[in-house]
C-alpha positions as CSV (number, residue, x, y, z in Angstrom):
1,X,21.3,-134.7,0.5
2,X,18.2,-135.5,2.2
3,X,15.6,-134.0,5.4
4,X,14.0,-136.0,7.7
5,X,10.9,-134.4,9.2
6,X,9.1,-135.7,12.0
7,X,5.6,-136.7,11.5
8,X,2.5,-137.5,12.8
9,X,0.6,-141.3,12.4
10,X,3.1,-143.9,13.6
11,X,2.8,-147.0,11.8
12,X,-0.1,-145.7,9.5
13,X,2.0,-142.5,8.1
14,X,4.0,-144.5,5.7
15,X,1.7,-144.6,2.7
16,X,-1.0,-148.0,2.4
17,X,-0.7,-149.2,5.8
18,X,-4.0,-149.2,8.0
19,X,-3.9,-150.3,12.0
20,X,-6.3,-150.0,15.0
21,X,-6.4,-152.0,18.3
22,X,-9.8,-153.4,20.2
23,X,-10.9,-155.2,23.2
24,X,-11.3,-158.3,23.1
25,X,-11.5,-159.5,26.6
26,X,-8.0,-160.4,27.4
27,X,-7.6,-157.5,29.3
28,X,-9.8,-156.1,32.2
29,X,-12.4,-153.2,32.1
30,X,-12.9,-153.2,28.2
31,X,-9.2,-152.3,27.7
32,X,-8.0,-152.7,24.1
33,X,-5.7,-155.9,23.7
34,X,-5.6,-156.7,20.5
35,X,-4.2,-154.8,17.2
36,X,-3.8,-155.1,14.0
37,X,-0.9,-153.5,11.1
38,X,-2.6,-154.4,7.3
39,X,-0.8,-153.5,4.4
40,X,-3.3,-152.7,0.7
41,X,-0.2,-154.1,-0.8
42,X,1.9,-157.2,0.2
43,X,5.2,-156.2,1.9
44,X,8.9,-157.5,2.3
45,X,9.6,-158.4,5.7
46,X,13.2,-158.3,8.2
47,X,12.9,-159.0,11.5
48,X,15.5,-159.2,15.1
49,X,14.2,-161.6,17.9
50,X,15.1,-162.7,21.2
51,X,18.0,-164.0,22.2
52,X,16.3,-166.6,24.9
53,X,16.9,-170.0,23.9
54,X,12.8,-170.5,25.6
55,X,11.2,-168.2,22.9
56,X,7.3,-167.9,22.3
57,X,5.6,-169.4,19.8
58,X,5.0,-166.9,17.6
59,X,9.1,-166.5,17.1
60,X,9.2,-170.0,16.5
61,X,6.2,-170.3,13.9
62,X,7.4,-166.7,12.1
63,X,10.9,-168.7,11.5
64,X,8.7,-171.8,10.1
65,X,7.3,-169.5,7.4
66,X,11.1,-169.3,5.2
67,X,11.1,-166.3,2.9
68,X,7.8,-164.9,2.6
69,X,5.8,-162.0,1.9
70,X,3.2,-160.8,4.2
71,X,0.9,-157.6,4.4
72,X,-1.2,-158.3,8.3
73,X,0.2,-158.3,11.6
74,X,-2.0,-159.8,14.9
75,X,-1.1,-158.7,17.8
76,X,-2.5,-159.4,20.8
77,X,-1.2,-158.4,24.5
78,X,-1.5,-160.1,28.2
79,X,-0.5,-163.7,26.9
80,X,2.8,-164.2,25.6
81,X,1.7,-168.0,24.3
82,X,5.1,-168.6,25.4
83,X,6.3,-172.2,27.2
84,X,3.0,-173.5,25.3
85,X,4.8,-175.9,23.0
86,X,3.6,-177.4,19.5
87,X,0.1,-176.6,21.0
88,X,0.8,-172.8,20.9
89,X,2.3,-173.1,16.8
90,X,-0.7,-174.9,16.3
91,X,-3.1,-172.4,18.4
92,X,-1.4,-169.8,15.9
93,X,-2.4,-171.4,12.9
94,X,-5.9,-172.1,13.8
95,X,-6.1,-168.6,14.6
96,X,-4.7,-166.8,11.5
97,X,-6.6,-169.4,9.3
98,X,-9.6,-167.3,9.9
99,X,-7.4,-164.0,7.8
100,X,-9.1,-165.1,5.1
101,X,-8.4,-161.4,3.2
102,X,-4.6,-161.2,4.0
103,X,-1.1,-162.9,2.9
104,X,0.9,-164.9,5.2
105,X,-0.3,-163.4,8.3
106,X,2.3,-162.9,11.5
107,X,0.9,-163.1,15.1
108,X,2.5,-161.6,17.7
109,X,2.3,-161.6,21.6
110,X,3.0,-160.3,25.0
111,X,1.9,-161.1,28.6
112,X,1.9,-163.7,30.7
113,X,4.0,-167.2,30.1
114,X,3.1,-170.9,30.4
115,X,-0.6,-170.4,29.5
116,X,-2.5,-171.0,25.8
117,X,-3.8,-168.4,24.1
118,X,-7.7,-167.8,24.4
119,X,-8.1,-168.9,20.9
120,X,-12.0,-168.0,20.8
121,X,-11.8,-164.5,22.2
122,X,-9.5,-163.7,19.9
123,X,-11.2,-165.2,17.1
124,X,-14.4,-163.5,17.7
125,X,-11.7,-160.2,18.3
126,X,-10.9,-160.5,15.1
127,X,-14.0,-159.5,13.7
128,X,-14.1,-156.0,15.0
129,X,-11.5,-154.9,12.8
130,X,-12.0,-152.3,10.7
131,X,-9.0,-152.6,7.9
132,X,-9.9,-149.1,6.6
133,X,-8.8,-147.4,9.7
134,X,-5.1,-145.6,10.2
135,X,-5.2,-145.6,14.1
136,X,-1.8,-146.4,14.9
137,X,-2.6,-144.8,18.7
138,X,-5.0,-147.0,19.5
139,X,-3.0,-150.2,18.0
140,X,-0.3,-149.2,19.8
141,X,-2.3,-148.4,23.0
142,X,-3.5,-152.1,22.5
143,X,-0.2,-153.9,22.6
144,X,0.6,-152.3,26.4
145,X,1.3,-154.8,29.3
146,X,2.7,-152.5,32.2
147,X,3.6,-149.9,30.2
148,X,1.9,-146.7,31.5
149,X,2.2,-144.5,27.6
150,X,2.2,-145.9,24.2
151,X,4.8,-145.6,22.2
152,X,4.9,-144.4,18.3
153,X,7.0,-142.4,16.6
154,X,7.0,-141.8,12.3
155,X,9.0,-139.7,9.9
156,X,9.3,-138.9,6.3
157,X,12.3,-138.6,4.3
158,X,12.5,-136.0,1.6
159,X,14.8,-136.3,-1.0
160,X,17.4,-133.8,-2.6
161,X,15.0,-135.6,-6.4
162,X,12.3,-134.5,-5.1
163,X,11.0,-138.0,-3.7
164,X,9.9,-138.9,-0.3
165,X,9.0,-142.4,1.6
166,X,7.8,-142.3,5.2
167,X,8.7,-144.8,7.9
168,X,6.8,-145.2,11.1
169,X,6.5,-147.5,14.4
170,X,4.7,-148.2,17.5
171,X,6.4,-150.2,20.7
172,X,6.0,-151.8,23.8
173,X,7.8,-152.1,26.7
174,X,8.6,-151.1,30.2
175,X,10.0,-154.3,31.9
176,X,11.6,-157.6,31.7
177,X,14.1,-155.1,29.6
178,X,17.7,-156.1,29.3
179,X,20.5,-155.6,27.1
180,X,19.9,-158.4,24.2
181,X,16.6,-156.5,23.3
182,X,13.8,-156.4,25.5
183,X,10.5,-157.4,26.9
184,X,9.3,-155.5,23.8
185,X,7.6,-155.9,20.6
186,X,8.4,-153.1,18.0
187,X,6.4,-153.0,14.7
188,X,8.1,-150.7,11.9
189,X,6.3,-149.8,8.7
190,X,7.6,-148.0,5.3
191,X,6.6,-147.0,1.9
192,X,10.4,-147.0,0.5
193,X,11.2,-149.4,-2.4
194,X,13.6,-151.2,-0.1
195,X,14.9,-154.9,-0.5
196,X,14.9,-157.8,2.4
197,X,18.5,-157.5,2.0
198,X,18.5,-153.7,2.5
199,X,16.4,-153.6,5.1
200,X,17.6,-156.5,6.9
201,X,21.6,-154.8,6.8
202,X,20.2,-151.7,7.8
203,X,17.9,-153.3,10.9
204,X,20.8,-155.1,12.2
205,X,22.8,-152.3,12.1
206,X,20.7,-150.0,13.9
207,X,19.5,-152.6,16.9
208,X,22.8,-152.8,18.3
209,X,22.9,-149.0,19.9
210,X,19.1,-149.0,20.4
211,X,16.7,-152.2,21.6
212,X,20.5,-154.0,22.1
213,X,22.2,-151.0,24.5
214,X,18.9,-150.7,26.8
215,X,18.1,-152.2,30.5
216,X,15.2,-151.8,32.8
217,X,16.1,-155.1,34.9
218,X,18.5,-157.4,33.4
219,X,16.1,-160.0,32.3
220,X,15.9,-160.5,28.8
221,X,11.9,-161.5,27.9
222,X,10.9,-164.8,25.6
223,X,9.0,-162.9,22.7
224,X,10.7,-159.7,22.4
225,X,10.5,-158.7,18.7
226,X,11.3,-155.8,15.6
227,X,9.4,-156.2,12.5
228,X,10.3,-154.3,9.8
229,X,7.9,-154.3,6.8
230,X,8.1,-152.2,3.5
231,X,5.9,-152.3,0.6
232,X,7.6,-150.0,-1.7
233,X,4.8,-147.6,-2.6
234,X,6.1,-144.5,-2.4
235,X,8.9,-145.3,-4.9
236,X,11.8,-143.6,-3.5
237,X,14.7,-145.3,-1.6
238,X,18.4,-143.7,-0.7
239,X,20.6,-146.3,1.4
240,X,22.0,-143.3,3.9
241,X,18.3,-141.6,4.1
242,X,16.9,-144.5,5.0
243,X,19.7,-145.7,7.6
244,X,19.3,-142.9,9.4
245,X,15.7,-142.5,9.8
246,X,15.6,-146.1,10.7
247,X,17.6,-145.7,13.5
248,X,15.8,-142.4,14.9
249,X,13.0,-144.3,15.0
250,X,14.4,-147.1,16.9
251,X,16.7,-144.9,19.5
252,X,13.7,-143.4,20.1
253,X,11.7,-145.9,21.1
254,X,14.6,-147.5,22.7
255,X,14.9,-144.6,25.4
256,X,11.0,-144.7,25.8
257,X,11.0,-148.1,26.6
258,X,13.9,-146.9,29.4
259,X,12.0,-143.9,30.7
260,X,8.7,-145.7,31.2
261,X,10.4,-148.9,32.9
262,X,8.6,-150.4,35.6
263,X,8.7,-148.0,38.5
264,X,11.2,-145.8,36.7
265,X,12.0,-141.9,37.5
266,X,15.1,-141.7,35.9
267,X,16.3,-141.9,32.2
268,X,20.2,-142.6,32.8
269,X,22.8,-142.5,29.9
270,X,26.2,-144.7,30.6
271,X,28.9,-142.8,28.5
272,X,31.8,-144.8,28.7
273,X,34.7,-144.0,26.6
274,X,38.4,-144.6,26.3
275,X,38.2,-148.6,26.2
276,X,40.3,-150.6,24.9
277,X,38.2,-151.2,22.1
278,X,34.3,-150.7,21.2
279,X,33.5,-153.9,22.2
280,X,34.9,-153.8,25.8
281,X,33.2,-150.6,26.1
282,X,29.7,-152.2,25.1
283,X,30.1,-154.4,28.0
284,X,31.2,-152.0,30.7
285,X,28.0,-150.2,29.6
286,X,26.0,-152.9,29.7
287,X,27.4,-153.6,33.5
288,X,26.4,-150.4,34.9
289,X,23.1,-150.4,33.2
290,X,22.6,-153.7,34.4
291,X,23.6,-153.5,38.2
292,X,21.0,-153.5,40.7
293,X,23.4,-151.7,43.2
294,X,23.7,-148.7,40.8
295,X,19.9,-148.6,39.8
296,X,19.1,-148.2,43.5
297,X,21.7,-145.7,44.4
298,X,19.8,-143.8,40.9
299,X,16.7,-144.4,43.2
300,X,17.9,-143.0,46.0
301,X,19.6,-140.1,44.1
302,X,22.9,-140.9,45.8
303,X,25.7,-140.2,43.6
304,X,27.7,-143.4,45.2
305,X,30.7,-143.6,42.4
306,X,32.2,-146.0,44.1
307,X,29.7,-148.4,43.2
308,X,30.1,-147.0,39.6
309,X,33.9,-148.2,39.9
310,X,33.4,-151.2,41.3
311,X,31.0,-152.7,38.5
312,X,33.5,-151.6,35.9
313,X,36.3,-153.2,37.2
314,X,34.2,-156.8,37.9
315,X,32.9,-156.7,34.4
316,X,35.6,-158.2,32.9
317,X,37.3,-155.4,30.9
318,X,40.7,-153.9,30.7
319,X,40.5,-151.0,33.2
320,X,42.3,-149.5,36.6
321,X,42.0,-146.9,38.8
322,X,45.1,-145.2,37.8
323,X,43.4,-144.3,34.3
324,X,39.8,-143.9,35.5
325,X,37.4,-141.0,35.0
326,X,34.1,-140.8,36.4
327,X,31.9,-137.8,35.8
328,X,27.9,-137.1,36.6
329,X,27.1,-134.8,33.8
330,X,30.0,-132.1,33.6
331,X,30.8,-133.1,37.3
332,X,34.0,-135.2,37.6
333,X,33.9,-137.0,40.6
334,X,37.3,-138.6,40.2
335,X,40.3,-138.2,37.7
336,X,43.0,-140.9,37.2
337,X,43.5,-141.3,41.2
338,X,42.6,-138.0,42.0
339,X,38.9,-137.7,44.2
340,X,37.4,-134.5,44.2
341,X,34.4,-135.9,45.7
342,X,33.7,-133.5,48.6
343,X,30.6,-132.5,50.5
344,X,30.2,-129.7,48.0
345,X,30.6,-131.6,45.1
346,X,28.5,-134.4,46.7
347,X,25.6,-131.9,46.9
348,X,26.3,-131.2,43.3
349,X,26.3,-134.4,41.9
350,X,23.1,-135.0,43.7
351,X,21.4,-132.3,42.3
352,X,22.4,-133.5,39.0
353,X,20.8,-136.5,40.4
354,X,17.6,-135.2,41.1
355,X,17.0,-134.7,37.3
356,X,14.9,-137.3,35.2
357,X,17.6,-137.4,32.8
358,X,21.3,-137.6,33.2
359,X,24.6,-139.3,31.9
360,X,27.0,-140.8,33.8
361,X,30.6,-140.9,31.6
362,X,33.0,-143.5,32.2
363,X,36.7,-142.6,30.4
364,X,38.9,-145.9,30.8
365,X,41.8,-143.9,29.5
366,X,42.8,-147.3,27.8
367,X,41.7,-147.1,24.3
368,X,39.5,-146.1,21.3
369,X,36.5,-147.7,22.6
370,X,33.3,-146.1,23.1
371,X,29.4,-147.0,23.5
372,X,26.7,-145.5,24.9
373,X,24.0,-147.8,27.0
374,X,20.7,-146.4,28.4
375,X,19.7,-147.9,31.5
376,X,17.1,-146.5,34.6
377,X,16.6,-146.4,38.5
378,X,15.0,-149.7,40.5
379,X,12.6,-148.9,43.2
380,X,10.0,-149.9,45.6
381,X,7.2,-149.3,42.3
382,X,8.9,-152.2,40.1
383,X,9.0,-154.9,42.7
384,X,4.9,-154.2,43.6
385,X,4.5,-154.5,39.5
386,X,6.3,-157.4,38.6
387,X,5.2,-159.3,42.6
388,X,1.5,-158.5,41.3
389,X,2.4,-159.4,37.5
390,X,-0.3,-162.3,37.0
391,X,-2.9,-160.8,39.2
């Protein structure tokens, strides 16, 4: 049917896009903070955004635009230009007026709320790109906030024809990450002859168990964005190839964004099964992913099930302990009312523990329902990040 290969180039491996990031002055010590994704040939566009009712002003002037074209993305990090008001739409025009050699720019932002952009720095930011450069590292290197790697990932797809088309992406995020996306901007970029419509089924389709099924802390972040864009140059497209290579690139970033959460040492999978139906599962996921009593007992490598038990059965789900399975790894801890939690399994389990990446399974012994949510420790790292955030 189809191969997908894993390349190298992010965002600039799919065929006509260019990127690069530079300093600009937003950030400390010459650090890069601003990027830009150019396209030689004008793209179609889908896009998944927040789900904060308080979102930045990029978000809002994006969904101002209608159906539209584009082929440049600005991006600039450590101000979100969220909580800024008409001033910040405004600010965003005034900015990408000066794109005088690109089609219905985007902006893009991340940092700090409640303060205006610094127009004038980026401006004169602006005019250190180079649009003949394919350096997706260093655009994605530009976009950080606290993360502590960048993030890119591309592929192509070879085709049984004979065709190909490449898809790539770079990310950001390590906090403010909770299950209805996250603190995180995610930039996607193809050469497949894909529709809006196409890509737009297929993006929605693959957030749900990626950017949608992470947590790093429960809070869910005013700008967090996925652009998709494809300008069709390579010529190929197959529905399933393209599907599937979409969502590699996404899980993978998703579980990036996990592993490099504020503070994180642990990359934790939340298996639950046997719900009464997927969507009851999702949330039971989401719970344990989302509780601050588990992500410390991760941080302390304790394997404390009980605390395990006790978020499943306050999240609202069909579930009792008469049907319960909880397991750490291949471990079962407990089996439908039956503990085999001893000091020699206890010592197991927290060797299991001890690992930067696990899964802890959750069988309801209900129904059909299954989902997988991603989800890391909380430790003393995280609170000196985000109680230091603005300075």
């Amino acid at each position: 049917m189809y191969k997908i290969v894993n390349t190298q180039g992010g965002v600039c491996a799919s065929d006509g896009f260019f990127a690069d990031g530079v300093s600009a002055g937003l950030k400390k010590n010459h650090a890069k903070d601003m990027a830009f994704i150019y396209s030689e040939d004008e793209c179609e566009v889908a896009s998944v955004f927040t789900t904060n009712k308080m979102c930045a002003a990029p978000i809002k002037h994006f969904r101002s635009m209608g159906e539209f074209k584009t082929n440049f993305i600005l991006i600039n990090s450590k101000n979100a230009n969220a909580m800024t008001g008409k001033a910040g739409i405004d600010d965003i025009n005034e900015i990408l007026d000066r794109c005088k050699i690109v089609k219905n720019p985007i902006m893009s932002s991340t940092g700090v709320i409640g303060v205006r952009l610094p127009k004038l720095k980026i401006i004169d930011g602006m005019k250190l790109f180079d649009y003949s450069k394919k350096d997706s590292s260093s655009a994605s290197k530009a976009i950080m906030t606290t993360d502590t790697f960048a993030k890119e990932i591309s592929f192509k797809v070879q085709l049984d024809d004979g065709n190909s088309f490449n898809i790539g992406a770079i990310a950001k995020g390590a906090g403010m990450i909770n299950p209805a996306m996250a603190t995180m901007l995610c930039f996607i970029t193809t050469d497949a002859l894909v529709t809006k419509s196409q890509m737009q089924e297929a993006l929605d389709s693959s957030v749900k168990n990626t950017f949608n099924a992470i947590s790093v802390d429960g809070d869910t972040s005013t700008n967090d964005t996925v652009l998709l864009l494809a300008n069709g140059k390579s010529g190929a497209y197959e529905k399933e190839a393209f599907a599937e290579a979409l969502f590699k690139v996404m899980h993978f970033l998703a579980l990036e964004m996990v592993r490099d959460g504020e503070g994180a040492t642990k990359l934790v999978t939340y298996n639950v099964t046997g719900a009464k139906d997927d969507r009851e599962a999702e949330i039971a996921a989401k719970a344990l992913s989302d509780s601050l009593l588990v992500k410390t007992a991760l941080f302390g490598e304790d394997p404390n099930w009980g605390r395990i038990a006790s978020t499943i059965g306050a999240s609202g789900v069909e579930a009792n302990e008469e049907s319960l399975k909880i397991s750490f790894d291949n471990l079962c801890v407990y089996d439908r009312g039956e503990l085999y939690f001893n000091e020699e399994m206890e010592k197991k389990c927290a060797a299991v523990m001890q690992s930067s990446k696990f899964t802890i399974s959750c069988d309801l012994g209900i129904g059909e329902g299954n989902f997988k949510a991603y989800g890391c420790d909380l430790g003393h790292e995280y609170v000196k990040i985000n109680a230091d955030y603005r300075t």
